[in-house]
C-alpha positions, -999 to +999 in steps of 0.1 A: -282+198+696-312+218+687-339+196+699-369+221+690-395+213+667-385+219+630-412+239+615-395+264+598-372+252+565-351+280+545-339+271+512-310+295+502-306+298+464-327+284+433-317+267+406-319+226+399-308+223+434-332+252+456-362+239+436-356+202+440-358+205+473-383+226+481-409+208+454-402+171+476-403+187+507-432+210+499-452+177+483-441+156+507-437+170+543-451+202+532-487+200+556-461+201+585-438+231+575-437+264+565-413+266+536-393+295+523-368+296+491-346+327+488-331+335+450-318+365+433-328+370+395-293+387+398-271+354+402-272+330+373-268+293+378-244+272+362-274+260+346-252+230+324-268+196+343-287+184+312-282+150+314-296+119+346-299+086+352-329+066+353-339+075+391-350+109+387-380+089+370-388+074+403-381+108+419-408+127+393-436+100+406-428+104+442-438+139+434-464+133+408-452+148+378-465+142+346-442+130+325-452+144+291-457+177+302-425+178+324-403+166+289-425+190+267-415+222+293-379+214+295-374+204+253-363+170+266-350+140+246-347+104+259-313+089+272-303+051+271-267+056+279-234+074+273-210+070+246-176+066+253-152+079+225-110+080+224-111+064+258-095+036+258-072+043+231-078+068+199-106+059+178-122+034+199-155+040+211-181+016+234-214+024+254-221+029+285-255+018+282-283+018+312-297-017+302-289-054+319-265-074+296-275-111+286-288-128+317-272-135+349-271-168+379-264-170+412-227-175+405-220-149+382-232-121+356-233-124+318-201-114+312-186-145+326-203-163+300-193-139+272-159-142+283-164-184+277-181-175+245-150-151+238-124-180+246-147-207+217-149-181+191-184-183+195-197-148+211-201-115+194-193-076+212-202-079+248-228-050+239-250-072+214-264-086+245-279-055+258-314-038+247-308-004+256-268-005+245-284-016+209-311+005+208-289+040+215-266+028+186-298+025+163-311+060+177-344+041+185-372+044+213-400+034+227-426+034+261-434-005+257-446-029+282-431-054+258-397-040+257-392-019+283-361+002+283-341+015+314-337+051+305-335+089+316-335+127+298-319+151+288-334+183+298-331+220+296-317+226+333-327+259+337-365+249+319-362+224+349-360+242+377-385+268+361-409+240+355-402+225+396-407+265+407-445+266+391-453+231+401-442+240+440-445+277+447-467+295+464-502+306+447-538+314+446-542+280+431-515+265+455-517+282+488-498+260+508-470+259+482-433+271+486-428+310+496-403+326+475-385+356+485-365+376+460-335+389+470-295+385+478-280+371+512-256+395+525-255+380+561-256+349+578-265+349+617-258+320+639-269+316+673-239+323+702-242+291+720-252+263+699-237+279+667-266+269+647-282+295+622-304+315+630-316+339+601-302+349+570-303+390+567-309+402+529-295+431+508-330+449+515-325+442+558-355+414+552-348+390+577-353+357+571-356+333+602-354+295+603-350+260+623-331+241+593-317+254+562-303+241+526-278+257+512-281+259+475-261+286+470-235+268+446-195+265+443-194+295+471-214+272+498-225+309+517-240+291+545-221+256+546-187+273+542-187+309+547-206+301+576-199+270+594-166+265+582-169+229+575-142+228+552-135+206+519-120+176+510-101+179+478-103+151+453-080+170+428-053+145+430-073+115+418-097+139+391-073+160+379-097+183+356-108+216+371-124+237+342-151+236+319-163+254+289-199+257+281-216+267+248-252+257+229-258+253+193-290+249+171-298+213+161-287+200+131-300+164+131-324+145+152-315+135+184-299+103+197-308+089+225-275+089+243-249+113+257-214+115+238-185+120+258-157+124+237-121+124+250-094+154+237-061+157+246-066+178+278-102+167+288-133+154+273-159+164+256-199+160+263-227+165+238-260+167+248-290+165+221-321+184+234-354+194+211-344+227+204-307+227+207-279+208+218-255+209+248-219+218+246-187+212+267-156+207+269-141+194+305-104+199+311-071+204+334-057+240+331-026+228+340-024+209+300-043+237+287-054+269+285-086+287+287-083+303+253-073+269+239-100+249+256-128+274+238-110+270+204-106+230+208-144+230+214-155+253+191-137+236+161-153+201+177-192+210+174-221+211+147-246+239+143-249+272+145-237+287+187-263+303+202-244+317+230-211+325+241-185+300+254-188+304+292-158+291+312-164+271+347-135+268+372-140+242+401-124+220+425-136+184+425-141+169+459-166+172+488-175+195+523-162+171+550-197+175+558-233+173+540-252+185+574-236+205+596-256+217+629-293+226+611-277+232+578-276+205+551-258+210+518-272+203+484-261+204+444-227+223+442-228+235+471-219+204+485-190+193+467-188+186+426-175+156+416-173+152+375-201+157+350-188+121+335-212+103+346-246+125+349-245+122+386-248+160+397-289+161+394-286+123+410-275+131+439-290+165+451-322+135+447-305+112+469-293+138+493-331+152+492-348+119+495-319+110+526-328+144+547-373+134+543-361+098+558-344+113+586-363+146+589-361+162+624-397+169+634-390+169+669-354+184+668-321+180+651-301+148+668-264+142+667-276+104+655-297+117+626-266+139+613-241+113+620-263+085+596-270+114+567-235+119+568-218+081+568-245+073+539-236+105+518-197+092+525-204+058+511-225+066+482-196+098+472-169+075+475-184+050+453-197+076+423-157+093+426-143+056+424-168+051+393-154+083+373-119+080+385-120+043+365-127+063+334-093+082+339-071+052+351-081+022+331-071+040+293-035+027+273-034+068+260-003+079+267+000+105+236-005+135+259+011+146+291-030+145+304-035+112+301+000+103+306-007+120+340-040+095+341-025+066+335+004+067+359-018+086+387-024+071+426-060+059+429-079+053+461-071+021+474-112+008+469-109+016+431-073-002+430-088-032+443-121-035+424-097-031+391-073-058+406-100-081+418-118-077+380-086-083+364-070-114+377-106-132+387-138-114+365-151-104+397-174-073+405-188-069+441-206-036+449-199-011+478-231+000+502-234+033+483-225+020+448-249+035+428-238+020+394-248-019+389-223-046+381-231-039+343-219-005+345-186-014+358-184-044+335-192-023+306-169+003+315-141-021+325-142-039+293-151-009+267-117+006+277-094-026+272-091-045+306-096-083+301-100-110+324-074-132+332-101-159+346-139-161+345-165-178+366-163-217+358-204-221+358-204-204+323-190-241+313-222-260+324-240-261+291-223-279+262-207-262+232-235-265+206-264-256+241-245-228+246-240-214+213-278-217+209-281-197+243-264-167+231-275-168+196-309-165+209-301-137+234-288-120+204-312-124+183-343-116+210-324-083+214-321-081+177-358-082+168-365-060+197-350-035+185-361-037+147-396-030+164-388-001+177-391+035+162-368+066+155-364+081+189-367+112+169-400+104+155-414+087+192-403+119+204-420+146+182-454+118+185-452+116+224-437+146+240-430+175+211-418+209+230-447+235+236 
């Protein structure tokens, strides 16, 4: 392995992804580096990641960023959740919300009590129980340290990374920011022995030389895959949709503060509410539908007035067999795309950020260092593609030859079991690199229509009349909580209106 001092880091492409990276590693590590991002104004980004989940906060104060200004700069709205629609079955809808359900023992979650309340007639929807599941139905928000919500954004991606480029590059007022070098890669040199890179060579003959490098460079992976050759692990069998069609529209009504994700016949369909406009998809298999179709389905599916035009996405979901390779480590698309389902895309070019400053090679890059990034990227991948592929699996559609397809489909033998184990005891037990709680499995599993066969006997330690008290009053706490809260709208244009 290369066991030189890292001192030199090249960042190859911008984007969400490029400007991530080099913002926490220029904030962080930056007195001990000299850092250089290489973009093209000439490539575009996919530029459609809109939505998170609550960890970028913690991300944003690791790097001290405001958050006011950062949701005023990218026309962000709050999120609580994501709505599930024609899942389960046609016109059935639930929320996957970020909040805790009811409350929880050592012997079991809330749900095992809601499922003894179920069984006595004597509980109301599962979601009743939760804060933020309530308050995203209400379209209600609030900053409160009296009823603090789990939440995230929705954000204008490409407002983001602009906003991450000013707060980390290179100035008279920030001298030992990020250098950025404009320009396209049109070589990648590796050296003989070791096979490491070495520089990258631009359109101009600039050559750019480096000890480590992140490739950013999206779906094409130039230095990951053209490269290294680390090939690709293809997850197509299990997440069957490999398109997407993208278009914006103006605004039409205020903003809820939740994601929809609405399921066609083909695919699904995501709607993301920012200040200024709103976010518009539609995921979907070619092999059930068409390109032309796709556009028309979501054209004839959306409110407002298109801004742009429908831009179709082709990908592959799955992963590179390898997140580092040698003194490369792959980041955003460029290491593998999963689903936008869940709003884990921006989540884990964090994870796979904060993962590389924890094992940083200072003094050299070790086989051990690259072996550990690597087994915990496996774990948490494998967990997330588990998570979405439960979406697909655990539905009773069968009025299309997609979800027909769904239905019926293998699934990996972890995801088979968790279902199983939920099914015949009311059991959830997280992986190592499960990044969704119990709740969001539990919410998941039960907004699409599998039941419990058993449940946790504890929930029978209070008597009937204690126990209907108990949830009546978890109810109703969440009930008045949410009465005090305002229109997320109106907390919105009072706390962070778009400049």
């Amino acid at each position: 392995m290369n066991t030189s001092k890292i001192q030199k880091v090249v960042i190859a492409g911008g984007g969400t992804a490029g400007w991530m990276s080099a913002a926490a590693l220029s904030k962080l590590l930056g007195k001990n580096l000299d850092i250089t991002l290489v973009e093209s104004d000439e490539i575009s980004t996919v530029g459609v990641g809109e939505a998170t989940i609550p960890p970028i906060r913690t991300f944003h104060k690791l790097l001290g960023i405001n958050e006011q200004e950062l949701m005023k700069a990218t026309q962000a709205t709050f999120k609580l959740g994501i709505g599930f629609e024609n899942w389960g079955q046609k016109d059935d809808s639930y929320i996957h919300s970020f909040g805790m359900t009811g409350k929880e023992c050592w012997a079991g979650e809330f749900h095992h009590f809601w499922l003894h309340g179920k069984q006595k007639g004597i509980a109301s929807d599962f979601g009743d129980y939760c804060l933020e599941l309530q308050a995203a139905k209400a379209a209600k928000f609030a900053l409160s340290q009296h009823t603090p919500l789990n939440f995230a954004y929705h954000l204008d991606a490409t407002l983001y990374a602009k906003y991450l480029r000013d707060f980390c590059e290179k100035s008279e007022t920030n001298p030992a920011g990020v250098n950025r070098i404009e320009g396209k890669i049109s070589q990648v040199n590796k050296h003989a022995c070791s096979g490491n890179i070495s520089e990258l060579i631009l359109e101009s003959g600039q050559i750019i030389e480096g000890d480590l490098f992140i490739d950013c460079t999206g779906f094409i992976g130039l230095l990951i895959e053209k490269a290294l050759h680390t090939g690709y692990e293809d997850w197509s069998h299990w997440l069957p949709c490999d398109s997407a069609v993208a278009v914006q529209t103006k605004s039409v009504s205020p903003a809820i503060p939740y994601t929809r994700s609405i399921a066609h016949d083909s695919g699904w369909q995501w709607r993301i509410p920012l200040q200024h406009r709103v976010g518009n998809g539609l995921v979907f298999c070619s092999r059930y539908i068409s390109d032309n179709a796709a556009i028309d389905t979501l054209l004839s599916n959306i409110e407002g007035e298109t801004i742009n035009q429908p831009r179709v996405i082709k990908f592959k979901t799955g992963r590179r067999r390898k997140g580092w390779n040698k003194n490369c480590i792959a980041l955003g698309l460029a290491s593998g795309f999963i689903e936008p389902l869940e709003s884990t895309s921006i989540h884990l070019i964090m994870t796979g950020i904060i993962r590389l400053m924890r094992l940083f090679p200072f003094d050299g890059i070790t086989q051990t260092g690259i072996d550990e990034y690597n087994s915990k990227l496996t774990s948490e991948l494998n967990s997330i593609r588990d998570f979405i592929v439960l979406h697909y699996k655990v539905t009773d559609r069968e009025d299309s030859q997609f979800w027909q397809h769904c239905k019926n489909m293998e699934i990996p033998e972890s995801l088979q079991h968790k279902i199983d184990l939920f099914k015949e005891t009311g059991r959830v037990f997280l992986d190592d690199g499960d990044i969704f709680r119990v709740d969001s499995w539990t919410q998941v599993m039960l907004g699409q229509g599998l039941m419990p066969q058993q449940y946790h006997q504890i929930a029978q330690v209070m008597g009937d009349n204690e126990f209907k008290q108990f949830l009546a009053s978890l109810k109703s706490s969440v009930d008045n909580a949410v009465e005090q809260l305002p229109d997320h709208q109106a907390f919105i244009d009072k706390y962070c209106p778009a400049s």
